[in-house]
C-alpha distance (Angstrom), angle and dihedral (degrees) to the residues before:
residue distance angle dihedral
X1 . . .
X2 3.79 . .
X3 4.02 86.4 .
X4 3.60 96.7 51.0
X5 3.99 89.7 51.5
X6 3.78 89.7 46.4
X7 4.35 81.3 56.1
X8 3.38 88.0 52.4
X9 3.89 97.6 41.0
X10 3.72 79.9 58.7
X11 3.81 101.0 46.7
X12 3.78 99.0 48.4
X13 3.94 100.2 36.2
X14 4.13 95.3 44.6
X15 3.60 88.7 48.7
X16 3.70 88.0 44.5
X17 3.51 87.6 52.1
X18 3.65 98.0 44.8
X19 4.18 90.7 55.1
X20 3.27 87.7 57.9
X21 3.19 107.3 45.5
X22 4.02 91.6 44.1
X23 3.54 84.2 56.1
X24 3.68 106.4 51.1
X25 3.70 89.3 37.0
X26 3.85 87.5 63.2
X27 3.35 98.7 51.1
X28 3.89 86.8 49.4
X29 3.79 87.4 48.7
X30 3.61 92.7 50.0
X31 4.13 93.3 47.6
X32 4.02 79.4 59.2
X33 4.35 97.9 100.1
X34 3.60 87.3 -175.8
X35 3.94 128.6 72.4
X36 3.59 94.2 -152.0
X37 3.57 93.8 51.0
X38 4.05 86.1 47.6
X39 3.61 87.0 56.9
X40 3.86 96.2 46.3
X41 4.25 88.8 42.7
X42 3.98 85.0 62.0
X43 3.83 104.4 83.5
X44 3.56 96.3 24.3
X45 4.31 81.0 61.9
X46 3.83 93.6 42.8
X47 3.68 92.9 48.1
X48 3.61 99.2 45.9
X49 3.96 84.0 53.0
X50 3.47 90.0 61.8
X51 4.02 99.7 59.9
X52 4.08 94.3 56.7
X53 3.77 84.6 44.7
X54 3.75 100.3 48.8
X55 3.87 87.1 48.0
X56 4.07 91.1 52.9
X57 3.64 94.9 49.0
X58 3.79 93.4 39.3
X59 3.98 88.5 48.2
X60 4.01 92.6 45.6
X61 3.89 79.7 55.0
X62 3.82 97.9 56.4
X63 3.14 96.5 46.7
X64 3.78 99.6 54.7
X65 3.89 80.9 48.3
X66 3.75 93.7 60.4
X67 3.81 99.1 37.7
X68 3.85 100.2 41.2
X69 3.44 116.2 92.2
X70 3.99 121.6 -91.5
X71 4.02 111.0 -129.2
């Protein structure tokens, strides 16, 4: 039970996560005037996605280590 919330946890708040970071990282993109500096903005975005993301799905993992029963 507690593993099958912890899927969902990760479902629902990752894809939380990634509307709103789409969304704010258009509007970034779109402050960009210049297509260079679009292009260059891209990985910096996409990387910076990753770190909140890690820490959610790292996070989601702890705590199904601390409340899952110990054998």
């Amino acid at each position: 039970m507690i593993r099958v919330a912890a899927a969902l946890a990760r479902i629902l708040l990752g894809s939380s996560l990634f509307a709103l970071w789409g969304v704010f990282s258009v509007r970034t993109w779109d402050a960009i005037p210049s297509h260079w500096l679009r292009a260059a903005a891209i990985l910096p975005l996409v990387l910076l996605f990753l770190l909140p993301f890690t820490a959610l799905m790292a996070g989601i993992s702890a705590m199904v280590r601390a409340i899952s029963p110990k054998k």
